[in-house]
N, C-alpha and C positions, 0 to 999 in steps of 0.2 A: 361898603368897600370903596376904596378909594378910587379905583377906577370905570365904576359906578358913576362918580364925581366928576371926575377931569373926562374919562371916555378915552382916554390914552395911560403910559407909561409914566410909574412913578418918579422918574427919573427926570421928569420935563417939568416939576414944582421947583417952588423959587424956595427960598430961604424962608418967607414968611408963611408960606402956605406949609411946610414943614411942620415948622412949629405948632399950627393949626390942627393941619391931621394925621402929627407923629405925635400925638401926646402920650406919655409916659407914666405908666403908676408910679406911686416912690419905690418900691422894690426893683423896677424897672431901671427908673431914673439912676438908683445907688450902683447894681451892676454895670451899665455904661459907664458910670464914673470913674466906679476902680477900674475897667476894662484900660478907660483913657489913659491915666494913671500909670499901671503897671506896662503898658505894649506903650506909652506916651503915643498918643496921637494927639493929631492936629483936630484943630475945627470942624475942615474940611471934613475930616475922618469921621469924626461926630454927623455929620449932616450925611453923608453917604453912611453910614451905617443906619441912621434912624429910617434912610428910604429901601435900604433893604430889607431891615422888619418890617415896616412897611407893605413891601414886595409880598413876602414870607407871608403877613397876617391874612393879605388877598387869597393868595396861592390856598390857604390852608380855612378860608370860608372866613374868618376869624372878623370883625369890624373892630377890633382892640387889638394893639402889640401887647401881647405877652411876655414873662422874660422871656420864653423860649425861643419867642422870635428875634429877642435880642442878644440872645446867647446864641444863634446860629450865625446869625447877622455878623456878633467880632468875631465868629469861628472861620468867618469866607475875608474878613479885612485879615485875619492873621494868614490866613495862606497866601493872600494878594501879598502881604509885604514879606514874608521869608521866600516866593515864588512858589509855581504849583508843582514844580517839579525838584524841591528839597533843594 
């Protein structure tokens, strides 16, 4: 787990360590893609999304993102951008 790793919050890795230990199966990889796609997100939205699966994979024992944990991951950016109160 990744916080195993750092000893802190996944939200305190850089862009390169990301890439490192957000690595994505291609089923994984193909649902973030159309997620970007269809909701158009930015970059940014991508890199904060992969630290919340991320997050998610910790949370849930997991040392791999699953989709699951990428499909809850755009489920909390799609609330972040419509607001949490509709």
């Amino acid at each position: 787990m990744l916080t195993q790793i750092f000893g802190c919050a996944v939200f305190g890795i850089d862009a390169q360590q990301i890439r490192k230990y957000c690595q994505l199966s291609k089923d994984s990889l193909t649902l973030l893609k159309t997620a970007m796609d269809r909701l158009r997100l930015s970059a940014r939205a991508y890199d904060r999304i992969l630290k919340v699966s991320r997050t998610i994979a910790d949370l849930a024992g997991s040392d791999a993102i699953a989709d699951a944990h990428i499909a809850e991951a755009i489920q909390y950016r799609s609330l972040d951008r419509e607001g949490w109160l509709g």
